[in-house]
Each structure stands twice: as structure tokens, then as C-alpha cells.
C-alpha atoms as an extended CHARMM CRD file, in Angstrom:
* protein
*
       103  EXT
         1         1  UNK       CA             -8.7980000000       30.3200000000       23.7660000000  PROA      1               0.0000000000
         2         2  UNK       CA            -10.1940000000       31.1840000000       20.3500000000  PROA      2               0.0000000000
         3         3  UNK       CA             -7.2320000000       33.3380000000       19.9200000000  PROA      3               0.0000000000
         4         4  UNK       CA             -4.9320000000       30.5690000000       20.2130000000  PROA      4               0.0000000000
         5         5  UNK       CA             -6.9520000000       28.0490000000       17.9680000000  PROA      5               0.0000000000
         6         6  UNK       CA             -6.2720000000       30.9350000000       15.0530000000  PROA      6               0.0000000000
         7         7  UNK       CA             -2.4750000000       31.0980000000       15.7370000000  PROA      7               0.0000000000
         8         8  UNK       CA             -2.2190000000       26.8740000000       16.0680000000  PROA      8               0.0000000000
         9         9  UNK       CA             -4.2000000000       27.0360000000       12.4120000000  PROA      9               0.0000000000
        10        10  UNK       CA             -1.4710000000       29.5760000000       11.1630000000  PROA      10              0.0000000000
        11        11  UNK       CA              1.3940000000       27.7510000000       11.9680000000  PROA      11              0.0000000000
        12        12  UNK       CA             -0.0200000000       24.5200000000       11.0000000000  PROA      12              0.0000000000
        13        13  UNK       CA             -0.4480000000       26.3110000000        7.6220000000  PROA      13              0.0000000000
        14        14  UNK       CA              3.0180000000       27.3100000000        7.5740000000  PROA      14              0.0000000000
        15        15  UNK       CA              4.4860000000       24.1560000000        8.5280000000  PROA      15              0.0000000000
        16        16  UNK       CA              2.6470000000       22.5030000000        5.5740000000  PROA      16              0.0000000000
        17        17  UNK       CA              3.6680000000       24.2810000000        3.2570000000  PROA      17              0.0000000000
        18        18  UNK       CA              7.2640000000       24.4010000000        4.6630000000  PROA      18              0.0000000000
        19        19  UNK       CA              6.8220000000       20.6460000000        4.5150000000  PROA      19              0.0000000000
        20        20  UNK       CA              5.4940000000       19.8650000000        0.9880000000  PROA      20              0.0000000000
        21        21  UNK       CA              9.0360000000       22.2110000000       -0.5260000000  PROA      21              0.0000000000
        22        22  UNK       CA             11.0910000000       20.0240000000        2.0310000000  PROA      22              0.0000000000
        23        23  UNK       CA              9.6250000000       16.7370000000        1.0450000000  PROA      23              0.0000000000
        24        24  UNK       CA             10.3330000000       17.9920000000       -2.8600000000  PROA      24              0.0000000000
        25        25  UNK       CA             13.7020000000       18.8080000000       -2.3140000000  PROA      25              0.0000000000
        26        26  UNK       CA             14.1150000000       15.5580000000       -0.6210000000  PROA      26              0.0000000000
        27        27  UNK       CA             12.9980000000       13.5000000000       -3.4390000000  PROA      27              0.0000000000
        28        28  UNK       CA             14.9260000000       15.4700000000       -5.7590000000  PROA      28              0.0000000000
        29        29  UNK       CA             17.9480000000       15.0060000000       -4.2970000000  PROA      29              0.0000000000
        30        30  UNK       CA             17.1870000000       11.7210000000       -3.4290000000  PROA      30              0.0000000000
        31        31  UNK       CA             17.0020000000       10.9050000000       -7.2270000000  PROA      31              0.0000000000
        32        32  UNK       CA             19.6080000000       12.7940000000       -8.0660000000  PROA      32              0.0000000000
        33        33  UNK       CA             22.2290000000       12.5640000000       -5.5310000000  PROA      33              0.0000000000
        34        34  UNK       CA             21.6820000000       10.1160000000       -3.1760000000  PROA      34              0.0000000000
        35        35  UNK       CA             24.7370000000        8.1510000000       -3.5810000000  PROA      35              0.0000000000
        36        36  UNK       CA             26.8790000000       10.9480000000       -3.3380000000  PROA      36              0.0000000000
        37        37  UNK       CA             25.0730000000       12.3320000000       -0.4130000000  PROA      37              0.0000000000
        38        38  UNK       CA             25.4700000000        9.6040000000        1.8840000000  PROA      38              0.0000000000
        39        39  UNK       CA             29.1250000000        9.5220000000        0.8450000000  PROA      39              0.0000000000
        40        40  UNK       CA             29.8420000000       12.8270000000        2.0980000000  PROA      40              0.0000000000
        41        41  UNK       CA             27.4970000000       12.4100000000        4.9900000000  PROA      41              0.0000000000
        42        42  UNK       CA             29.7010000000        9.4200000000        5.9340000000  PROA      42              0.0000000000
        43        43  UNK       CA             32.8730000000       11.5560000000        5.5130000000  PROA      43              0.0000000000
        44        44  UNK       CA             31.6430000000       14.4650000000        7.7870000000  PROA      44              0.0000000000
        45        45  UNK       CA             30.4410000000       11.8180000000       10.3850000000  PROA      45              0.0000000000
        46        46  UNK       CA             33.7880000000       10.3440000000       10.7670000000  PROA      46              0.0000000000
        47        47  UNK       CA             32.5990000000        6.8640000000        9.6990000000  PROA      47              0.0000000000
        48        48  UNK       CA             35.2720000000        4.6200000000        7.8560000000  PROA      48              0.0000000000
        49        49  UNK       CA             34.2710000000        2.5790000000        4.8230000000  PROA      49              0.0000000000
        50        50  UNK       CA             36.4310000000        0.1590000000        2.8040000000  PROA      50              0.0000000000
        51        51  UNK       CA             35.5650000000        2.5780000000       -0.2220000000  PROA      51              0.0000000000
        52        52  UNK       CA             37.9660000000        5.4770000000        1.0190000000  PROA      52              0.0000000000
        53        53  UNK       CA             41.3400000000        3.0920000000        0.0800000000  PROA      53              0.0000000000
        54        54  UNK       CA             42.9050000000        4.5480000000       -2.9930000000  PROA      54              0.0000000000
        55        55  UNK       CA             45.5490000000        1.1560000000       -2.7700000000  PROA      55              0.0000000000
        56        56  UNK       CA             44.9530000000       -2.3730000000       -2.0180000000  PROA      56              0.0000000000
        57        57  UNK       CA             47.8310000000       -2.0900000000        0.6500000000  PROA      57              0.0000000000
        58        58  UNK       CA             46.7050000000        0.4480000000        2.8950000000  PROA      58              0.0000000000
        59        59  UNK       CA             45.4540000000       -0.3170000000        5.8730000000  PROA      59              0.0000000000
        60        60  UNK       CA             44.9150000000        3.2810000000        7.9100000000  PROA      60              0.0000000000
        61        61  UNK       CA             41.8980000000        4.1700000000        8.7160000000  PROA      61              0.0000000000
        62        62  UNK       CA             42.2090000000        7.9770000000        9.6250000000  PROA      62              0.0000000000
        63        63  UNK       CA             39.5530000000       10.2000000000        8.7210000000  PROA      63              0.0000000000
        64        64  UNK       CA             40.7870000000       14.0610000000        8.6040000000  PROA      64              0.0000000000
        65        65  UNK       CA             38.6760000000       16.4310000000       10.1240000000  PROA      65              0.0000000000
        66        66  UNK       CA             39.6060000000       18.6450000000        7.5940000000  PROA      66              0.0000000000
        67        67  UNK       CA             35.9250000000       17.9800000000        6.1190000000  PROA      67              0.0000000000
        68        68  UNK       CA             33.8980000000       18.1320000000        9.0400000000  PROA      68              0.0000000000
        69        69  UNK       CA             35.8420000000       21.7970000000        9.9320000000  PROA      69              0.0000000000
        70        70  UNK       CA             35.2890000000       22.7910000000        6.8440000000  PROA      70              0.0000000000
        71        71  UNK       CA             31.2560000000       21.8960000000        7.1630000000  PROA      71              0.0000000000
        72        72  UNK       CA             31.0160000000       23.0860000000       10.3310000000  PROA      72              0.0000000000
        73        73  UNK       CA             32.6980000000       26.4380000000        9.3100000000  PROA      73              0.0000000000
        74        74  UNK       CA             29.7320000000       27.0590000000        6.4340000000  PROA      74              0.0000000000
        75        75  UNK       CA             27.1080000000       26.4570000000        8.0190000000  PROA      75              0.0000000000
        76        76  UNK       CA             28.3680000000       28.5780000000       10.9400000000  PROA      76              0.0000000000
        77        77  UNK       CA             28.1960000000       31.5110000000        8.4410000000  PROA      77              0.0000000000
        78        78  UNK       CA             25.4240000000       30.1760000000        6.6630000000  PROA      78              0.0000000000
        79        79  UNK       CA             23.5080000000       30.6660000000       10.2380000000  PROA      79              0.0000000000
        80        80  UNK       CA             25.1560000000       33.8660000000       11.3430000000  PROA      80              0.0000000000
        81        81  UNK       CA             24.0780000000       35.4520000000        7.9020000000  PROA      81              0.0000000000
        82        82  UNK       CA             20.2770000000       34.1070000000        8.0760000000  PROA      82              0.0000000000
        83        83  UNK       CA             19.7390000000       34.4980000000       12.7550000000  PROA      83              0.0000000000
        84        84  UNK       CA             22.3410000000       37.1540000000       13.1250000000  PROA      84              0.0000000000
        85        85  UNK       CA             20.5140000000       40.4120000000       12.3630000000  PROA      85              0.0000000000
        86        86  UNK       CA             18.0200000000       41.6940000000       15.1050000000  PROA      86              0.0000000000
        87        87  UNK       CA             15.4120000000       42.0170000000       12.0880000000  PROA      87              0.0000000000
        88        88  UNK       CA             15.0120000000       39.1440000000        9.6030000000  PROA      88              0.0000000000
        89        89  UNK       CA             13.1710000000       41.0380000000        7.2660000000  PROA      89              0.0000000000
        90        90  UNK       CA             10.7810000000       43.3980000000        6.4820000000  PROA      90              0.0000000000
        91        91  UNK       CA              7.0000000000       43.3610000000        5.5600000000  PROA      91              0.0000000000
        92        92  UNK       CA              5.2520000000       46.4880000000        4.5400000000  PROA      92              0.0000000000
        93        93  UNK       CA              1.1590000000       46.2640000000        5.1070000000  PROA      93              0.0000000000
        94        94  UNK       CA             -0.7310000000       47.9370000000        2.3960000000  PROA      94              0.0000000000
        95        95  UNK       CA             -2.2580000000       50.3500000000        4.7480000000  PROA      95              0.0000000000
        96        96  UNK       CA             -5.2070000000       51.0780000000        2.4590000000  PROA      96              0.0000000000
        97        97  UNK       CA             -7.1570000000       47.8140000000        2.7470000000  PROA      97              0.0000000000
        98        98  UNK       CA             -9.5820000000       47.4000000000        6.3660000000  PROA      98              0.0000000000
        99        99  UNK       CA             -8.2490000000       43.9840000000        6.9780000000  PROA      99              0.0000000000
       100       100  UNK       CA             -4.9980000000       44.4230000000        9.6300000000  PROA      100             0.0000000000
       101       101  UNK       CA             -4.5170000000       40.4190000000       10.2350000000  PROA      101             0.0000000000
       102       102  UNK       CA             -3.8680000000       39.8340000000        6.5310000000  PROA      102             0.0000000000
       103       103  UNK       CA             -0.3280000000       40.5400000000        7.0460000000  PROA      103             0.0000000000
């Protein structure tokens, strides 16, 4: 049981500090970009919003799914490129210090 107290503490570690750059990145973009960001979140969702009319006489309300292909697409590669190797990456251990774990 000890064992798996020391891998709960390294992943709790790890999700931390995952967490803090996420939660930076969110406020940054947040402050930044956050009108134009849930303009183009809209736009991939397929949700219609009186801002998309380019004349006062139009009245369609097709959204293209041009943009949500097009997202889709990227972040298909995006995930092929990062979860498609067998290997990840590699770490080499400094095989001179007595401490295995530190890894």
C-alpha cells in the first residue's frame, strides 16, 4: 500500500503543476482573446448568432462545416503527431548517481 501512496503523491505533483501552466494560459487568453475565442468556439459548435449577417436583409442561417472540418482535421494531426509513436520520448538516467527513482 505504501507503494501506491508514493505513486498517488507523484501524480498529484504532476497534475499541479500541469494545472498552475493551464490555469496561466487560461487567464492569458482570457485577457487577451476572449472575445474572439468564444466567437470561433460558437462557429465550430454550429451555433447561429445575429452577429454572422454581413446585410440587414439576410435571413439564412446556415453555418458551413467548412470550419468545424477544418478544426477537426488539425487537431486530428495535432494528436496523431503527439499519441502516434509507440515511444513518446526519451529520458536518459545519469547512471552515476545511487538514487534509481529520481528519474
Amino acid at each position: 500500500m505504501p507503494d501506491k501512496i508514493k505513486i498517488a503523491d507523484k501524480y498529484s505533483a504532476l497534475a499541479s503543476w500541469v494545472g498552475t501552466r493551464v490555469e496561466a494560459w487560461v487567464d492569458h487568453r482570457d485577457s487577451n482573446y476572449k472575445e474572439k475565442w468564444e466567437e470561433y468556439y460558437r462557429l465550430w459548435r454550429g451555433i447561429y448568432s445575429t452577429q454572422d449577417k454581413t446585410r440587414q436583409s439576410e435571413k439564412s442561417q446556415l453555418i458551413s462545416p467548412a470550419l468545424t472540418q477544418a478544426i477537426e482535421g488539425t487537431v486530428s494531426e495535432l494528436e496523431e503527431a503527439t499519441f502516434g509513436k509507440d515511444q513518446w520520448f526519451d529520458m536518459v538516467d545519469d547512471l552515476r548517481e545511487q538514487e534509481p527513482t529520481d528519474l
